[in-house]
N, C-alpha and C positions, 0 to 999 in steps of 0.2 A: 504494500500500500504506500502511496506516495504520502509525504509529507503535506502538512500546511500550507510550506514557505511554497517547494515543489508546485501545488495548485496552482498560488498567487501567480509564482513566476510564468507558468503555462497561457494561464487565463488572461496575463498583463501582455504577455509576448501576440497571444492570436488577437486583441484586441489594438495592438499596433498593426497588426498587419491587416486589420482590413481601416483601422483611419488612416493609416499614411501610404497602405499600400506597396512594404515593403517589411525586411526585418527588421527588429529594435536592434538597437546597439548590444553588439555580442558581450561585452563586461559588465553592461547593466544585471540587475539582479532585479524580481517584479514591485520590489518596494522601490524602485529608481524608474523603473520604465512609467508604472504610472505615479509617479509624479510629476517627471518630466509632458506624461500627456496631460491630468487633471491641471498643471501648473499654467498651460495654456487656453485653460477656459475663465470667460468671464466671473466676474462674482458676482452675482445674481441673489437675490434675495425671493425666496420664496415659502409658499406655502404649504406642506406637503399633507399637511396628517391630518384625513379625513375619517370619519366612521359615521355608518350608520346609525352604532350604537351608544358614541356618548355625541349628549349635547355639547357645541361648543364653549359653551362655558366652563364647561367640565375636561378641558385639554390646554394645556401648558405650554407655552414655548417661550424662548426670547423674547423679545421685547428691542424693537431699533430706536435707537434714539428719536424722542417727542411722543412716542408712541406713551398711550397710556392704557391701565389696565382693564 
């Protein structure tokens, strides 16, 4: 059975190669590949955590500056 890191590195490596369309850099390790991909996207604020089953009152997050509660 492969390891943890083994997965990451697989998973990081096949997902360069279909955003860039080619191999990751051969000495990266998958905590380097994606960062170097994640490090190139915007920062985007958003809102992700929906459920049917709590109201939103009843779900927790950050708070950006001005925001209030």
């Amino acid at each position: 059975m492969k390891s943890r890191d083994e997965r990451i590195a697989e998973e990081a490596a096949a997902l360069w190669r279909e955003l860039f369309d080619g191999q990751p850099p051969p000495a990266a390790d998958g905590a380097a590949v994606l960062e170097s991909i994640t490090g190139k996207l915007p920062n985007l604020r958003y809102d992700r955590l929906r459920s049917p089953f709590l109201r939103p009152s009843l779900i927790t997050r950050p708070r950006g500056k001005g925001e209030t509660a």
